[in-house]
Backbone as CSV, one residue per row, in Angstrom:
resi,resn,N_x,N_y,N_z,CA_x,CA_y,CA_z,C_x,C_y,C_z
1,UNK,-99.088,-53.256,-31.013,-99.039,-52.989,-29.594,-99.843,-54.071,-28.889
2,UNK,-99.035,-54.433,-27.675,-100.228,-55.534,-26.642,-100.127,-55.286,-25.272
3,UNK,-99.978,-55.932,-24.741,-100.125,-55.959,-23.251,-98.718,-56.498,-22.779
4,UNK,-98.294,-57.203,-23.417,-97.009,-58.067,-23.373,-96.076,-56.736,-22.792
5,UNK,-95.680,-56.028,-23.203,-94.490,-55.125,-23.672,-94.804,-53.970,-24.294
6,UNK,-94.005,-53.012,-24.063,-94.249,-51.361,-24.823,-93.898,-51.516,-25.643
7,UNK,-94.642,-50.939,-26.873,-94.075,-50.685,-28.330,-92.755,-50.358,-28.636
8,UNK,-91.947,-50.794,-29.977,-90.581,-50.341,-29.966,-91.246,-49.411,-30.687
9,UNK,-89.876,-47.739,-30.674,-90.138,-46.815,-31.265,-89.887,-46.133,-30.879
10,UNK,-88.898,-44.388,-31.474,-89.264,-43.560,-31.120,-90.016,-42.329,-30.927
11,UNK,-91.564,-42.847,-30.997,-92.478,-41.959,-30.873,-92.238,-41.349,-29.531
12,UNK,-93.023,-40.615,-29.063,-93.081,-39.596,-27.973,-94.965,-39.180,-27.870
13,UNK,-94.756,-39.375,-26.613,-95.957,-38.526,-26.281,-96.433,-37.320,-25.561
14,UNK,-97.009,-36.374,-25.601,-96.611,-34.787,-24.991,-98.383,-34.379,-24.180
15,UNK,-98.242,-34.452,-23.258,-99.587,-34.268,-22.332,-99.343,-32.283,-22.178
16,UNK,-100.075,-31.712,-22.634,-100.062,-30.136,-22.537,-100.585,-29.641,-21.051
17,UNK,-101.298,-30.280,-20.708,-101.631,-29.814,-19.563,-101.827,-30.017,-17.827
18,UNK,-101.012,-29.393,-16.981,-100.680,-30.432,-15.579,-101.750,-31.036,-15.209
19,UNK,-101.772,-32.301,-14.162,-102.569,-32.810,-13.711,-103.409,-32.043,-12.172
20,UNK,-102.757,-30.738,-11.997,-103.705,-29.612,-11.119,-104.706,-29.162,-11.881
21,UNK,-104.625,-29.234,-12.816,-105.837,-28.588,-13.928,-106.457,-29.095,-14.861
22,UNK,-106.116,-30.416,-14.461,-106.426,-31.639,-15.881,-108.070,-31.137,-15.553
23,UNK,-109.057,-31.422,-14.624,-109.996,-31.455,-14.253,-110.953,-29.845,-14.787
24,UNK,-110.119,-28.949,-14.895,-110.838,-27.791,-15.196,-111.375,-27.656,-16.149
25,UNK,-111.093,-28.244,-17.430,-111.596,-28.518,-18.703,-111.290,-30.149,-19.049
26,UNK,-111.764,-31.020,-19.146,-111.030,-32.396,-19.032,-110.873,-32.613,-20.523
27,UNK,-112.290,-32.076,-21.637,-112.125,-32.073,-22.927,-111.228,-31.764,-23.346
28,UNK,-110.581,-30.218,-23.043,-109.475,-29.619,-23.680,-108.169,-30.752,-22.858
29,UNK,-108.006,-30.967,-21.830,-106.993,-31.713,-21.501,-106.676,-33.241,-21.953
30,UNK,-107.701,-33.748,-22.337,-107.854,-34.641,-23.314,-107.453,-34.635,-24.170
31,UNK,-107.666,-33.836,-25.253,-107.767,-33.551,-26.343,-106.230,-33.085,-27.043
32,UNK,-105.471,-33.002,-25.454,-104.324,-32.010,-26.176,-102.908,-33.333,-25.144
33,UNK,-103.454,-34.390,-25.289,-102.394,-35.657,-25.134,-102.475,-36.318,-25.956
34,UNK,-101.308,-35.975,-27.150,-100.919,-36.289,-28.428,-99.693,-37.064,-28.570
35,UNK,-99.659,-38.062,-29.536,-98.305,-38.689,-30.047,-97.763,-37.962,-30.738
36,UNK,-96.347,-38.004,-31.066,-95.344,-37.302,-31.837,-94.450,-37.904,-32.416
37,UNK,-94.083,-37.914,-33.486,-92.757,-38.755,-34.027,-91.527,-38.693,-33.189
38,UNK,-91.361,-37.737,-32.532,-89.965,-37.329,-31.711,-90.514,-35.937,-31.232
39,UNK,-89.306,-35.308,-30.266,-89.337,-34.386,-29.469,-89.462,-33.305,-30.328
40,UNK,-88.572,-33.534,-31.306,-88.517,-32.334,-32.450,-90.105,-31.650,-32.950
41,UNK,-90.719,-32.836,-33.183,-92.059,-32.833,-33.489,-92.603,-31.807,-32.483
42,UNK,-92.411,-32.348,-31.260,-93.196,-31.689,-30.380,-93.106,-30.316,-30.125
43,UNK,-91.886,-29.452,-30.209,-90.806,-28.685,-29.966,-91.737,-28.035,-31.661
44,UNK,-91.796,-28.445,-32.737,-92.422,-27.466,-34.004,-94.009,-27.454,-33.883
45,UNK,-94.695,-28.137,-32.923,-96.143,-28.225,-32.701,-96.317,-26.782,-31.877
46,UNK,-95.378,-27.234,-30.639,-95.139,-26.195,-29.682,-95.494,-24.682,-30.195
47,UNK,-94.434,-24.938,-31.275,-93.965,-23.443,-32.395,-95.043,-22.841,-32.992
48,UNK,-95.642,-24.307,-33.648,-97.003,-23.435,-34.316,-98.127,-22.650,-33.523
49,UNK,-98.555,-23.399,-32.441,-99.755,-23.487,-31.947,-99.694,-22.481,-30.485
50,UNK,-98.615,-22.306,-30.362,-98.048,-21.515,-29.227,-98.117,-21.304,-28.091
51,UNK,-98.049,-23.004,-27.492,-98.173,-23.633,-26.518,-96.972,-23.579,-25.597
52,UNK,-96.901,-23.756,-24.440,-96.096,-23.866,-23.823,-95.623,-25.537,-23.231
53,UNK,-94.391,-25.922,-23.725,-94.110,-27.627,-23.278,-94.527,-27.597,-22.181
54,UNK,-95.753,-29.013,-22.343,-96.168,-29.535,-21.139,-95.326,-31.084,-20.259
55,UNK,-95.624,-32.090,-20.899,-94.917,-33.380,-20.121,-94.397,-34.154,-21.767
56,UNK,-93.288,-34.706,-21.994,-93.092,-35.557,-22.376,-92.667,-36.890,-21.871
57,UNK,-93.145,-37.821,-22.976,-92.759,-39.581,-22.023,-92.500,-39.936,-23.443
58,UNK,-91.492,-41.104,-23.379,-91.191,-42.048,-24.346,-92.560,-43.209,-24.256
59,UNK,-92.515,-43.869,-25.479,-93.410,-44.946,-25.634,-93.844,-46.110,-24.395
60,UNK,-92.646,-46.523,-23.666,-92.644,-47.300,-22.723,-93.400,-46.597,-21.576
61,UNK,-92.559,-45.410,-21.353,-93.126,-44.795,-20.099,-94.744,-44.716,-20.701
62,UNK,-95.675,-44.392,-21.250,-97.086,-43.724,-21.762,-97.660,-45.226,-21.700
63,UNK,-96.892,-46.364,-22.253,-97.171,-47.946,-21.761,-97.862,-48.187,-20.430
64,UNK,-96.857,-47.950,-19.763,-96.571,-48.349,-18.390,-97.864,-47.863,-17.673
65,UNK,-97.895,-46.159,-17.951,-99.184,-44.829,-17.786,-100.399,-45.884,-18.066
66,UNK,-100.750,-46.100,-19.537,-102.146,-46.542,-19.852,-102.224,-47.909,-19.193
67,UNK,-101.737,-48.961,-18.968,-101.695,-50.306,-18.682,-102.746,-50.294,-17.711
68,UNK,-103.163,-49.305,-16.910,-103.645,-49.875,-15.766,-104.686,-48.408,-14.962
69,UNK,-104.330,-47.522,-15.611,-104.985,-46.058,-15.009,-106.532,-46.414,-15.427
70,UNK,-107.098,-47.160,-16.632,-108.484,-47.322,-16.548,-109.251,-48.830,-16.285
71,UNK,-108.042,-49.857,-15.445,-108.706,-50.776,-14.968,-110.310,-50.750,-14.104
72,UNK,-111.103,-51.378,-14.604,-112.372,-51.610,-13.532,-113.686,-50.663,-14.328
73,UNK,-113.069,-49.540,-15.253,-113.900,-48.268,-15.698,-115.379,-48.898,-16.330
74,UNK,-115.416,-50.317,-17.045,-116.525,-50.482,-17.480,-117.517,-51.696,-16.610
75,UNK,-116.583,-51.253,-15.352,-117.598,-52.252,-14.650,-118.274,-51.378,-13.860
76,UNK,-119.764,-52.064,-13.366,-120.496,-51.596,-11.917,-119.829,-50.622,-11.078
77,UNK,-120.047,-49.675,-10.688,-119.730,-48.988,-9.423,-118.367,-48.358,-9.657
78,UNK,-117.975,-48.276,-10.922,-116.433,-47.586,-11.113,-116.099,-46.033,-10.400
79,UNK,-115.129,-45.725,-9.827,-114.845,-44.454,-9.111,-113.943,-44.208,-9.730
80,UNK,-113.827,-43.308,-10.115,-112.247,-42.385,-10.817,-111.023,-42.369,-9.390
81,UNK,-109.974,-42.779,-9.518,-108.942,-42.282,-8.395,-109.114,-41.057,-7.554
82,UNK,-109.100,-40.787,-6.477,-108.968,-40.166,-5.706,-107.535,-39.191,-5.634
83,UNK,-107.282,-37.746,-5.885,-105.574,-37.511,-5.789,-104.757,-38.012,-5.393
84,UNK,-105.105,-38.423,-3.725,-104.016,-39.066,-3.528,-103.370,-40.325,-3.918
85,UNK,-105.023,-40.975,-4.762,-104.140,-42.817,-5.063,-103.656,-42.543,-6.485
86,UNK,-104.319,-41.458,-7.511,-103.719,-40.755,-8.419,-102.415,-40.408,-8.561
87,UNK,-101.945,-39.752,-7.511,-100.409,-39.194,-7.522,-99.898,-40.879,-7.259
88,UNK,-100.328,-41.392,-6.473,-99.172,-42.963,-5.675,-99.129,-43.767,-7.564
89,UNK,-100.282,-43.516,-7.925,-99.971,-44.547,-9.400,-99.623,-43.855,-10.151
90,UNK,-99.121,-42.676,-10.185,-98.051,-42.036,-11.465,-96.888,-42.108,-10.998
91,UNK,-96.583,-42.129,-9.747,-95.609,-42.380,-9.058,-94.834,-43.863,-9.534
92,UNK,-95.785,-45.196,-9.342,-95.318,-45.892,-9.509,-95.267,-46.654,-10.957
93,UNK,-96.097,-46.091,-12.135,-95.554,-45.993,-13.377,-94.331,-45.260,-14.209
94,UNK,-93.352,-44.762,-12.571,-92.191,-43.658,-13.625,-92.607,-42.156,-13.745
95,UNK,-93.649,-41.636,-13.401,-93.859,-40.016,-14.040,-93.124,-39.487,-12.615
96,UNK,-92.944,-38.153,-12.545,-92.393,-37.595,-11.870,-92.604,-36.111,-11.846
97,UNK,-92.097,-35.269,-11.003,-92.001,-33.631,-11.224,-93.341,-33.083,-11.096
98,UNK,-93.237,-31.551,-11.012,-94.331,-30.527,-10.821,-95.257,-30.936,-11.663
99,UNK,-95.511,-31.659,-12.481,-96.540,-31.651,-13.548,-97.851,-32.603,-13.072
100,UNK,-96.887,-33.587,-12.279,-97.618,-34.528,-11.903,-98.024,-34.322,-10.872
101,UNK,-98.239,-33.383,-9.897,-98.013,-33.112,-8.513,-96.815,-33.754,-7.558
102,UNK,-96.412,-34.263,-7.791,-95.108,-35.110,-7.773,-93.623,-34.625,-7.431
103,UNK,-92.580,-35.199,-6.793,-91.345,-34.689,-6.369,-90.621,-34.872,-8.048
104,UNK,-89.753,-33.919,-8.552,-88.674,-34.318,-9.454,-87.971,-35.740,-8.824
């Protein structure tokens, strides 16, 4: 993986929990944005653990996501996004729908 380009592959990645509530526990919401070999994967994780599907993204899209959401974090004076510039940059990495606060 680099910077160049998203990984080929069809991995998958599955975020369990919306971004209205990411903040209420951030550990557990952390903790539970996992890679997957495929959907299937996700769909028998689901099964075990008895979760309810949260967000899936293909490799590119989760690319696109990380590239740039923690620019600046280890410098001086870093601020976490604000919701609203939050929602405008998931917006403009591709995410979409209720999960994200976001229009389908």
């Amino acid at each position: 993986m680099g910077r160049e380009a998203p990984p080929q592959g069809g991995q998958v990645a599955h975020f369990l929990i919306p971004m209205s509530r990411a903040w209420d526990d951030v550990v557990h919401t952390c903790g539970n944005q996992r890679l997957f070999c495929s959907t299937d994967c996700v769909g028998t994780w689901l099964r075990e653990t008895g979760q309810e599907r949260g967000y899936v993204m293909d490799l590119a899209t989760l690319w696109r996501f990380a590239s740039d959401w923690y620019s600046g974090r280890l410098e001086p004076g870093y601020t976490r996004r604000d919701p609203a510039a939050a929602s405008a940059y998931f917006a403009e990495v591709g995410l979409h729908g209720p999960f994200w606060g976001l229009p389908d």
